[in-house]
N, C-alpha and C positions, 0 to 999 in steps of 0.2 A: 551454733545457735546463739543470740544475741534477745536479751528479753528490751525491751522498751515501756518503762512506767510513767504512763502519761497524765498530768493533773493538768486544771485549767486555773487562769487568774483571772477575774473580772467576769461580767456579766455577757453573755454571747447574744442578748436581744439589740437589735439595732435602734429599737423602738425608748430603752430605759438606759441612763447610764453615769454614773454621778463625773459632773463636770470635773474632778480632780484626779478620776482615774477612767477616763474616754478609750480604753482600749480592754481588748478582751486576749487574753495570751493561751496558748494551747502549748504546752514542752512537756520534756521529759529526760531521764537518764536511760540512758543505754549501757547497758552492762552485759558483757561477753558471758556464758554461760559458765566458764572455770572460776571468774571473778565473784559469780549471785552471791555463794555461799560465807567468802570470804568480805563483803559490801556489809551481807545479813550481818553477820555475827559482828562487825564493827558498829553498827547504828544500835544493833542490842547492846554491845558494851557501853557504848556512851549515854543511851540513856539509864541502864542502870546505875554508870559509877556518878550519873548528874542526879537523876533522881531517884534509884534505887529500885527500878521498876522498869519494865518494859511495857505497861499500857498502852503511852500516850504516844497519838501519832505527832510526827512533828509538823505542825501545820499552822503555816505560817499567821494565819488570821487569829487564831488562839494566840501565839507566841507574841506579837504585837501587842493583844491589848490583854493578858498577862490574866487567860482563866484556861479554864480545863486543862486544868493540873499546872498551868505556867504562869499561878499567880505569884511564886517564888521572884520572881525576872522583874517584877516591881521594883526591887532592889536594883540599883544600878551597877552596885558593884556585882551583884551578881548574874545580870544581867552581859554584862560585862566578860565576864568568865565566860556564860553561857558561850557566847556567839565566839570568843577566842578558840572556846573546844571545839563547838562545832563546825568553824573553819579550818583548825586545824585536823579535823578530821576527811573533812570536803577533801582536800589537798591530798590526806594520804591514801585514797580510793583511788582505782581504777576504773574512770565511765568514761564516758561523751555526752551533750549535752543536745538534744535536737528540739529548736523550739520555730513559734511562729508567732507574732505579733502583729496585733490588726488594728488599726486608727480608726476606731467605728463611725466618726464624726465625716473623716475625708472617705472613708469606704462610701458612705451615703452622698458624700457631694460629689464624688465623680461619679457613681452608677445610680442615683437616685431609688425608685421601686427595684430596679433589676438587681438590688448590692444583692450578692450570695448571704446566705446565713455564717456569720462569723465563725462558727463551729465546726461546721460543713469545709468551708472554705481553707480553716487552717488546717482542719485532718488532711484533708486532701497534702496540704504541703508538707506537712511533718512526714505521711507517708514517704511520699516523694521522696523524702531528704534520707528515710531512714532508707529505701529501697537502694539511692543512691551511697549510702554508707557502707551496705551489705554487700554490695555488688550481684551477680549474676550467679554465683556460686553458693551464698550464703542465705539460711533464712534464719528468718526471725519473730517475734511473738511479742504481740501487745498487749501490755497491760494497763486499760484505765480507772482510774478512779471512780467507785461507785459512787454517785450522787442521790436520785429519787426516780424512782418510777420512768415519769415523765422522760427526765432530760436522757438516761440510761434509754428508753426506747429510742427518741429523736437521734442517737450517739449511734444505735442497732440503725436506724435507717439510713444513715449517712455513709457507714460502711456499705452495707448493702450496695449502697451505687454506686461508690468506689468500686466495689468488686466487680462489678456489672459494667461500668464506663471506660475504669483506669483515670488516670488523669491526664494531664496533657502529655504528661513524658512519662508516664508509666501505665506500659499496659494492661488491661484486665486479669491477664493470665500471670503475670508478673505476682499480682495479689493473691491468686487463690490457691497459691501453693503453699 
């Protein structure tokens, strides 16, 4: 069994999207079930021996502009540190990385009203990818990031048809096991 933690980057509305980041990203880590618990307990050590605490999630939009709890990273040199540790720990994990990135701008000039909803569209393909990773033999279990209400339903209905459809190269049945 292989788990899949999926977060999103950017805004999945085709309609709003700030000109400096035009694209909406859907990824995640894949991590083999023997690997979860040795992954867990390194991301808890490193934020304890960083910040002495395992609260905070590390996410990225905090980390950048340095609050909810990463207002330490202000500091460059410590900032500095931050990201050497936390690279060097990226490296010493065991994952895959399965992601999908969408040009919301060129999405809409080639398919005008028909563009799929960016969200929609890229589950579809991370499935895929992850189906295609697992092979025929193996399953696997997704985990995405809670958001609000809203977008968590919209996420429940886009599966839904996934299950219901498959995608182009992955069958319906493929899914619902």
């Amino acid at each position: 069994m292989h788990h899949l933690f999926l977060d999103e980057s950017g805004n999945h509305s085709l309609n709003a999207y700030e000109p400096s980041y035009p694209v909406f990203v859907l990824g995640g880590a894949l991590v083999s079930e023997h690997e979860l618990a040795r992954l867990a307990a390194a991301v808890r050590a490193f934020k304890i021996g960083f910040f002495g605490h395992d609260r905070l999630v590390l996410h990225t939009a905090d980390i950048a502009r340095n609050r909810r709890g990463f207002e330490r990273l202000a500091d460059p040199e410590v900032r500095r540190r931050f990201y050497a540790e936390l690279n060097a720990l990226v490296e010493a994990l065991d994952f895959g990385v399965i992601a999908c990135a969408i040009d919301k701008p060129l999405l809409v000039q080639r398919y005008g009203a028909l563009a799929a909803d960016p969200y929609a569209l890229s589950l579809g393909i991370v499935v895929e990818r992850l189906c295609f990773a697992l092979g025929a033999s193996e399953q696997g279990r997704i985990i995405v990031e809670c958001r609000n209400r809203r977008l968590d339903r919209e996420l429940r209905t886009s599966w839904d048809i996934l299950r219901i459809n498959g995608t182009r190269f992955v069958r319906p049945s493929t899914l619902g096991r």
